[in-house]
N, C-alpha and C positions, 0 to 999 in steps of 0.2 A: 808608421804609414804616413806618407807625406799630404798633406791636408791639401786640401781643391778650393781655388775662390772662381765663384759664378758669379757675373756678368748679365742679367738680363731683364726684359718687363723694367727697366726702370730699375730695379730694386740687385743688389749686391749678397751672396749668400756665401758661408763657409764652412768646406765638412772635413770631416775629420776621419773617414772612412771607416767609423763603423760597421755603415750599412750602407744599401746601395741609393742613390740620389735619383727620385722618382720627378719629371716633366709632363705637364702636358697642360691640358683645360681643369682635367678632375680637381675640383677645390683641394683635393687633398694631397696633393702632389708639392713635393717640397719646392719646386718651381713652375710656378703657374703662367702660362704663356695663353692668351687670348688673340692668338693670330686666327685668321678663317680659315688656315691652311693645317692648324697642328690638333691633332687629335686628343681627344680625351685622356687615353693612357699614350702617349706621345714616344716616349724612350728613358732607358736610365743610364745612369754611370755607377758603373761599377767596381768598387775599390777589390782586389784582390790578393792582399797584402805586400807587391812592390810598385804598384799603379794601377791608373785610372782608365778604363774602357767604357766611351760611350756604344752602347747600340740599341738600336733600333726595334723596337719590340713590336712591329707591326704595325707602323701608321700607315695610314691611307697614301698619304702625299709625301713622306719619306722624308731625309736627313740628309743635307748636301754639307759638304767639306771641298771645298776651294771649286766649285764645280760640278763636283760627281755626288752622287749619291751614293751615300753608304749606309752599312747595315751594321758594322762594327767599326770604331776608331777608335786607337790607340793616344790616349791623350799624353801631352811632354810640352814643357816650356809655357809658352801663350797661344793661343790661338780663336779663331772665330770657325762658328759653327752654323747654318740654318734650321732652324728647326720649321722642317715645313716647303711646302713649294715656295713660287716666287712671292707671294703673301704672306710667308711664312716670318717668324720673327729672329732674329741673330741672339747668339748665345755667345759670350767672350770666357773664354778657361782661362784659369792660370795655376797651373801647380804648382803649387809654392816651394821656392827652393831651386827648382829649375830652370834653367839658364833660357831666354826666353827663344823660339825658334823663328826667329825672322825671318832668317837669309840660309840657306845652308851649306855655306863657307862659314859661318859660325857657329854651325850647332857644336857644341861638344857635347858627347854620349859615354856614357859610364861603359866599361871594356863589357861583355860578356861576348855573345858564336854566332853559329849559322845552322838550322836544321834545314830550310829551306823557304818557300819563297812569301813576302807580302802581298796581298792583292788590294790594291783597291776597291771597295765595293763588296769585298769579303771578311772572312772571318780570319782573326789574328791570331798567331799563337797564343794560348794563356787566357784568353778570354770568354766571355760566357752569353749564350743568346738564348731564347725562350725554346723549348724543345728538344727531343732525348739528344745527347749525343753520342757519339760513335765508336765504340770502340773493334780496331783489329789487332788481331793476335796472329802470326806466324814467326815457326825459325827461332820459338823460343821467346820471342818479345813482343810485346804488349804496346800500342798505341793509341792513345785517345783522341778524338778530334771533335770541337764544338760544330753547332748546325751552320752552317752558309760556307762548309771547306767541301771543295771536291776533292777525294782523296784518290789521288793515280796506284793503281799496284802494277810493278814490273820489275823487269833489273836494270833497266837507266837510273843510273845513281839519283836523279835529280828527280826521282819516283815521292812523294811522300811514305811509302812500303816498298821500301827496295827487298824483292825478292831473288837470289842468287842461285840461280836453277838455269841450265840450259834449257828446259820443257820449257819455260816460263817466257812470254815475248817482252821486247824492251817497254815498251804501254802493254800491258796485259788488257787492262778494265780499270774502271772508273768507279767510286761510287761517290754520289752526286745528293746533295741537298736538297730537296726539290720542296714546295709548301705543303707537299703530302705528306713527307717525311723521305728519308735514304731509302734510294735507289742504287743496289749495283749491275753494273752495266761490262759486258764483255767485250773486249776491244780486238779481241785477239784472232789470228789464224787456227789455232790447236785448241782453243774452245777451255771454257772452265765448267765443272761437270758437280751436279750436287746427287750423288751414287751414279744411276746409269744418264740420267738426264742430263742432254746437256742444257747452259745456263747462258741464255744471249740478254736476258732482262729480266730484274728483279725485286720487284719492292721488297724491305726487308719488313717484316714483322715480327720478326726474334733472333733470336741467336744462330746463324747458319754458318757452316760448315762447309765450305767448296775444297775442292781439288782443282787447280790450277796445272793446264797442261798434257791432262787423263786424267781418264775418271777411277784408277787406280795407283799406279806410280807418280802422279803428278804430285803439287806441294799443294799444303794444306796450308787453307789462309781461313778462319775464323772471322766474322764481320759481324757484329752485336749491337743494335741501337739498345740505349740505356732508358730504358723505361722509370716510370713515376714509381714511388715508392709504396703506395697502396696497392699497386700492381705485384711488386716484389712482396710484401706481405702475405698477399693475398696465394701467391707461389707458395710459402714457405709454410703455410698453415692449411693451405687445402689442395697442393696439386692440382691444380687445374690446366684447363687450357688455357692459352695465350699469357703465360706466365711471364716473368716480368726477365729481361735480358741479364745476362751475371756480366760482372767487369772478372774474367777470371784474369789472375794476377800472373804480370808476365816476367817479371825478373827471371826466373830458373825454374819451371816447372816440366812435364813431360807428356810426351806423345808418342802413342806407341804405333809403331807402323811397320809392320811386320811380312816381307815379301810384296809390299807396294800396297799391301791389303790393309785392313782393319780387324782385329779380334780383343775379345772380350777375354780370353784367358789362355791362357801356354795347353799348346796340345799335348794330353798324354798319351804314354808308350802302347796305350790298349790292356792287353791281359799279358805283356811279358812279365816273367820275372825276373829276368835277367840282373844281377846285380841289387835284387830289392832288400832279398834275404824276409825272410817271417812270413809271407803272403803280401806284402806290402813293397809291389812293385814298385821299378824309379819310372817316371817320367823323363819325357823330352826335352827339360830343360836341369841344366847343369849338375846332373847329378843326384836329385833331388827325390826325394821318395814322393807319392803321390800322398801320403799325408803329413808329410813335412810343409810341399805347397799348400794345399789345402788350411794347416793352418796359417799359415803366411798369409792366403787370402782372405779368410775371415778377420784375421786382425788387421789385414789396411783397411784405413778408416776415409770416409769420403769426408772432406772440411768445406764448411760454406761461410765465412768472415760476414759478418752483419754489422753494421752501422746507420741509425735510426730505422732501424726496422728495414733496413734495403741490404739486399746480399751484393757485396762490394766485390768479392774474387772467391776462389774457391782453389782446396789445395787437397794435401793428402797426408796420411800422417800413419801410423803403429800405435796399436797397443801395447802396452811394453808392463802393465799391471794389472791384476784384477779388480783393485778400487779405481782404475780409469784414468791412468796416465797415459798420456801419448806424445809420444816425441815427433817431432816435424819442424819446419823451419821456423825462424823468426821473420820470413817476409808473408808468410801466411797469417802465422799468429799473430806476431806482435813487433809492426814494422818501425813501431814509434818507440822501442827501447832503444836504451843509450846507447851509441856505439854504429849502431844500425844505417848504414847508407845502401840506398837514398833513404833519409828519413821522411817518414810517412804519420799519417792519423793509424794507431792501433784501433781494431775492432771493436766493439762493443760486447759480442761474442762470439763463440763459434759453435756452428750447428754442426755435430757429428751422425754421420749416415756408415752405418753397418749394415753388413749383407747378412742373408737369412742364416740360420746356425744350420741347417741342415740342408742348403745348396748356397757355397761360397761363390759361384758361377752367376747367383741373380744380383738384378740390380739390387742398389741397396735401399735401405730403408732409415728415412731421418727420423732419430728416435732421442737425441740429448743436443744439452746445450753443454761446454766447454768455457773455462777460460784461463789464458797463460798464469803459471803460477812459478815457473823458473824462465829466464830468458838471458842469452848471450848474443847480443845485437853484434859485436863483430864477427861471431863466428856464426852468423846465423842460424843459432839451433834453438827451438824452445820446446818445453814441455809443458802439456795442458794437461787441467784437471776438469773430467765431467763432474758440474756442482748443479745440475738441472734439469726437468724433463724438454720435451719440444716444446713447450709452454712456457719453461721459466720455473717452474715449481723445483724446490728442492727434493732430492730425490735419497732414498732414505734404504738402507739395508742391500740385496743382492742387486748390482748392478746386471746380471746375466750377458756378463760380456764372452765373445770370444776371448779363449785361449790364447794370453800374452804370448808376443814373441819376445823368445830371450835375446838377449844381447850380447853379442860372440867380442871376441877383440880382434880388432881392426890391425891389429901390429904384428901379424901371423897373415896380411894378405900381402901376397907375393905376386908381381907382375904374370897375367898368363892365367894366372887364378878365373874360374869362371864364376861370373856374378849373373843374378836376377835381380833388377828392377819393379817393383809391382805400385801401381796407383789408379787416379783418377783423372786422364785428361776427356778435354772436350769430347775427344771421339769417341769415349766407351760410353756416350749417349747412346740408347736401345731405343729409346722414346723421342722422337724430333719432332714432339709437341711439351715433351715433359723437360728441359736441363736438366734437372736432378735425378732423373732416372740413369743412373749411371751403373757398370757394371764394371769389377776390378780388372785392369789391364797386367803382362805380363810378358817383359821384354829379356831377353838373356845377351850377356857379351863376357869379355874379359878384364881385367885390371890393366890395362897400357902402362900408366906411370903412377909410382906415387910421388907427388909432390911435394918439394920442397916451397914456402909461400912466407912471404915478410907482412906481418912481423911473427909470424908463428913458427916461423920455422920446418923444421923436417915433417914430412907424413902432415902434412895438413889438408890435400886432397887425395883421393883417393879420384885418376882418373879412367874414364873408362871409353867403349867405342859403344857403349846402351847409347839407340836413339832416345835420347831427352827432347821435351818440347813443353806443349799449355797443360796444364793442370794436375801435374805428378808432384810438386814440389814438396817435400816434406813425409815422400813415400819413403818407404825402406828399398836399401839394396842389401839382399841375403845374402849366406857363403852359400855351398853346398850340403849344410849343416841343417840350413833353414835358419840362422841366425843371423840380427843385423850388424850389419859391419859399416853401412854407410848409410847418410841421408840424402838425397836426391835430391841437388840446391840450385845447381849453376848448368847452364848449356853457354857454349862457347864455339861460336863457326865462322867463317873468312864473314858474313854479313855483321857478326859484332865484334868481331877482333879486325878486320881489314885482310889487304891482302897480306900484308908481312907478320900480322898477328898472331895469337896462340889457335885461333880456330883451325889453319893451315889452309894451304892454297887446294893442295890434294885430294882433300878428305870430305866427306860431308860436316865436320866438325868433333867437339868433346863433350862427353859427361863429365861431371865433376860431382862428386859424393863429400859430404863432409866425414869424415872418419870417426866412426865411434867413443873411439879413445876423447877426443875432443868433447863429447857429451857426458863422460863421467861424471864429474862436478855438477854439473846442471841436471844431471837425473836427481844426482845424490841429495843436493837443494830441495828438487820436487819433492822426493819422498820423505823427509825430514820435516818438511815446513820452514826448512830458514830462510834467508832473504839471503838472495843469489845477486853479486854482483862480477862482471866479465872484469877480468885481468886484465881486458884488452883496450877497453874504450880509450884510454891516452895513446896509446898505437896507434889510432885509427883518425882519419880525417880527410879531408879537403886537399888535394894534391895542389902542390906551390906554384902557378904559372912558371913557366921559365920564362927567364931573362932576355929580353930582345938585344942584342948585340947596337953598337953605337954604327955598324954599317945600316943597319934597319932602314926598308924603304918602302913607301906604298905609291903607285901613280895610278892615275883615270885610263886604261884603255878599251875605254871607248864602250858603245854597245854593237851586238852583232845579231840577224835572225837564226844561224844555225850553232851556238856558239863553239865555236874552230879555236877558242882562244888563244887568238894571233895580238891582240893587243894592239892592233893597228893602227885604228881609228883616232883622230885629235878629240878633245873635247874639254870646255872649261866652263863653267858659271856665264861669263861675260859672251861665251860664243859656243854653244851647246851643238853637240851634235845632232845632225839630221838623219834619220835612218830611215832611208825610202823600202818599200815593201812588207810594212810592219802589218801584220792583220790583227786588228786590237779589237775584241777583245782576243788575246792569245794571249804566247810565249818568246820572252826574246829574253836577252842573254848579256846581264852586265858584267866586263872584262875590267880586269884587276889587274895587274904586277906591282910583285912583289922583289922584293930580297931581302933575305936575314930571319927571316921570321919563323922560329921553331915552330915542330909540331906541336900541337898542344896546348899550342896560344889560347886563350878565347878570343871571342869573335863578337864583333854585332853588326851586322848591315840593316840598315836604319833608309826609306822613305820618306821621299817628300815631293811635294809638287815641284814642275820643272825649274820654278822660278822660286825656290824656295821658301815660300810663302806660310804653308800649310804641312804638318808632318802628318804623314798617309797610315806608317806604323814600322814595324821594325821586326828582327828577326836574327836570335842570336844563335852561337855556331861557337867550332874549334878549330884553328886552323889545323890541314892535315895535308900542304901540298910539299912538305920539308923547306930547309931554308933556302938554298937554292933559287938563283932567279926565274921567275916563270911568270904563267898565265894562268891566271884561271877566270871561267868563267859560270858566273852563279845566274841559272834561272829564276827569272820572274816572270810569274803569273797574274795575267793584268786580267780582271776580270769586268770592266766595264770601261765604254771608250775615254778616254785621256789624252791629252793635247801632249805630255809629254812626263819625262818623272826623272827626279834627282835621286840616284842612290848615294850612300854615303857610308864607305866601311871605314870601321876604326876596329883599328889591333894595340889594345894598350893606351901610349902616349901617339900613335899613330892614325891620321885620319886622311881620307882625299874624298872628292864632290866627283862623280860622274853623271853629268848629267846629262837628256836626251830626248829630242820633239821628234813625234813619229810623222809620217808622212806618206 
């Protein structure tokens, strides 16, 4: 962690980012300012182990940076700070180590991307402010955002939630920080609807669940403020009302959506027999006897990942033994094994929820604790063992579990093959006072492709056309056997693969099941007790940037308000351009060209005041416009008025200053 020297009261301090740097009057404040203007608990800085973010924790008279008042800054180089209105006292940073930010024709900034935009006055990527934050979930993926970001949802790329739905409008809706807490807010023509209701305003109080677009076939977008952890406790031990928000985890989980509707479980065939053979009719899904599914349902297991006492995501998983193994992914169970990208903090534990033995159909019921006891972080599969009751007490003799499901082999499914999916997302909530009240879900499709995948080689996915989505992850996919043949890991659609990507342009997107065969080893580990390590983890890593070509080129064009990126406009340090019609606080639009510059680059476009004076924060990305010369143009979100703002992209060894006064 790169250590921080403070500037202020006279007196010189230096930290070392173990913890976070408290300001204000309170004697006990590791920088104590006696201005008339700075409050008691004044603001901190906070290290979060690649940098330093001062914000604002609620003073009275606020924190100015070159002018503006902010609530978060992103600290880099040298800089001065107020703490306080104009009575207020200056505070001087310096993060040691970095190149100091005077001018910014001279900032040089370490390579990394662009998700999207900096605001001044707002909340910065990566950063942390007093107050729950945010999480949404659609399409498969999971996003988090601290308190002072307005988050836009739609399908204008330059959405913070790009959602990829014709239903869906280009600004859908907004959901907005307010001192009350998130609010979302609908922007749209075709309306966002929560069941029949529709939703024009909404403070959130828990974990809600919209349909975007109808209030049946439209898309499902999850919005979650992250509540206090005594709240989450307080959930997880007594069910109550207004229980504490879940971060359910969104790398690959699932969502069942079924005729545009929502159900809780595969309808059966009624009283046919057709094809049951013994009295034990098939159902409606893939072949299946209706007590082949039935066990299926009782052994998907509902998974809730806990970390100090707060439920952090929630997944899905199989019994697959009577003393209480259960196979499910490694992004649920245990994200922090080797090999595992994006690597993550593992669990602390996992609370397992089973449905009654004598109606598979109801919600379930949280009755153990779990913890991984095999795990292959590349191939994301791991196996838990219940070692606890809902308390934590060791638990001793009949587990009284459902009926394992057996384990069929995966190298016997043949394209065309009909598969069921069965688990726990968001939607098979019954109770939208309770999260946990969840009921097993049950989606049918086919095998498309099996895959060939590096570095594993052949048959390493098993792909399918099962809608996947939030909180299925680590469910089983059966044959028509009723055995598992896959795990339910990855979702893949033109929103996270692009338009040329493996999601396809065509399609609503792919399932991707890890293939059983891949889990032999690692059950075989759990059941044995040895210590399981993945063959894979030196296979796996960090993809190599490419190489920028010695044509490589970056130039300033300009800013624009619609941005057309035309690249038109002149603009330099010494003589910045003027952009008349700017409505600030608003949206406008810094324009770039380029040549040479692979997809895939990383990125960072990095703020600063017009005059380069003061750095405002930054904001990293990948390139993805090919090498090819062109335009692009990157919205910024200026959230309080400004005299004017230097951006400044660097790709690599590549940097240029576009700067611009509004007017």
């Amino acid at each position: 962690m790169t250590p921080l020297q403070i500037e202020a009261g006279g007196r010189s301090f230096t930290f070392d980012g173990t913890r976070p740097v408290t300001i204000g009057r309170e004697p006990g404040s590791d920088v104590i300012l006696t201005g008339d203007t700075v409050s008691r608990r004044h603001a901190e800085i906070r290290p979060d182990g690649t940098g330093w973010t001062l914000v604002d924790v609620g003073s009275s008279s606020g924190t100015f940076s070159g002018g503006t008042r902010v609530t978060e800054l992103r600290l880099s180089g040298q800089g001065t700070v107020r703490i306080g209105g104009a009575a207020g006292e200056e505070l001087r940073f310096t993060v040691v180590g970095a190149r100091p930010a005077t001018s910014a024709a001279d900032v040089v900034l370490p390579p990394p991307g662009l998700q999207q935009t900096v605001v001044p006055g707002g909340a910065l990527p990566g950063s942390f402010v007093p107050g729950p934050a945010l999480l949404v979930r659609t399409g498969g993926s999971s996003r988090r955002f601290v308190p002072g970001t307005t988050v836009r949802i739609g399908r204008d790329p330059a959405n913070e939630v790009v959602v990829d739905d014709s239903s869906v409008s280009r600004l859908h809706a907004v959901v907005e920080s307010r001192p009350d807490g998130w609010w979302y807010v609908d922007r749209s023509s075709a309306g966002t609807f929560d069941g029949e209701d529709r939703v024009s305003s909404r403070k959130l109080t828990g974990p809600l669940t919209l349909m975007l677009g109808h209030p049946t076939a439209g898309v499902e977008v999850e919005v979650v403020p992250v509540v206090a952890a005594r709240e989450a406790q307080k959930a997880l031990a007594g069910r109550k009302r207004k229980r504490t928000a879940l971060l359910v985890g969104g790398i690959a989980a699932a969502v069942l959506l079924v005729g545009g509707g929502i159900t809780a479980a595969a309808l059966l065939a009624g009283d046919d027999d057709e094809g049951g053979g013994g009295g034990d009719p098939t159902t409606a899904v893939a072949g299946l006897t209706e007590s082949e599914l039935d066990r299926a349902k009782s052994a998907t297991v509902f998974l809730v990942a806990v970390s100090n006492g707060e439920p952090t995501h929630t997944g899905s998983g199989a019994i697959i033994s009577d003393d209480g193994l259960i196979l499910t992914n490694a992004h649920v169970a245990d994200p922090g094994a080797p090999g595992f990208e994006p690597q993550d903090v593992s669990p602390d534990y996992l609370v397992v929820g089973i449905v009654p033995a004598d109606d598979p159909d109801a919600p379930v019921e949280l009755r153990y604790r779990a913890a991984p006891v095999a795990t292959d972080g590349p191939l994301d599969l791991s196996v838990l063992r219940i070692d606890g009751d809902l308390d934590g007490n060791p638990v001793e003799g009949d587990l009284d579990l459902p009926e394992p499901l057996p384990i069929g082999d995966s190298e016997e499914v043949r394209t065309g093959d009909e598969l069921v999916a069965l688990g726990y997302p968001g939607l098979a909530s019954v109770d939208l006072e309770d999260p946990f009240a969840r009921s097993v879900t049950v989606t049918e499709g086919v095998a498309s492709t099996i895959k060939a995948v590096p570095p594993f080689g052949e048959d390493a996915w098993i792909e399918s056309d099962l809608r996947l989505g939030s909180g299925n992850s680590g469910g089983p996919t059966i044959n028509d056997d009723g055995e598992i043949i896959g795990v339910n890991t990855e979702v893949r659609t033109r929103e996270t693969q692009g338009e040329g990507g493996e999601g396809g342009v065509f399609t609503s997107g792919s399932a991707l099941m890890r293939p059983t065969e891949w889990a032999e080893p690692v059950v075989a580990a759990a059941e044995s007790g040895a210590t399981y390590s993945s063959e894979w983890v030196d296979d796996v890593g960090a993809d190599t940037p490419p190489d920028m070509g010695a044509d490589a080129g970056l130039a300033a064009g300009g800013w624009s308000l619609d941005g057309a990126a035309t690249c038109s406009a002149t603009t330099s340090t010494a003589d910045p351009q003027i952009l008349a019609g700017a409505e600030i606080p608003g949206t406008v639009y810094a324009e770039f060209a380029a040549v040479g510059v692979p997809d895939g680059t990383p990125l960072e476009l990095q703020f600063f005041t017009v005059n380069g004076s003061t750095q405002l924060g930054s904001t990293p990305g990948v390139w993805e416009y090919g090498p090819d010369e062109t335009c692009v143009a990157f919205p910024v979100d200026i959230a309080e008025p400004i005299e004017g703002i230097a951006a400044v992209l660097v790709i690599g060894d590549l940097q240029v200053v576009n700067p611009v006064r509004f007017q």
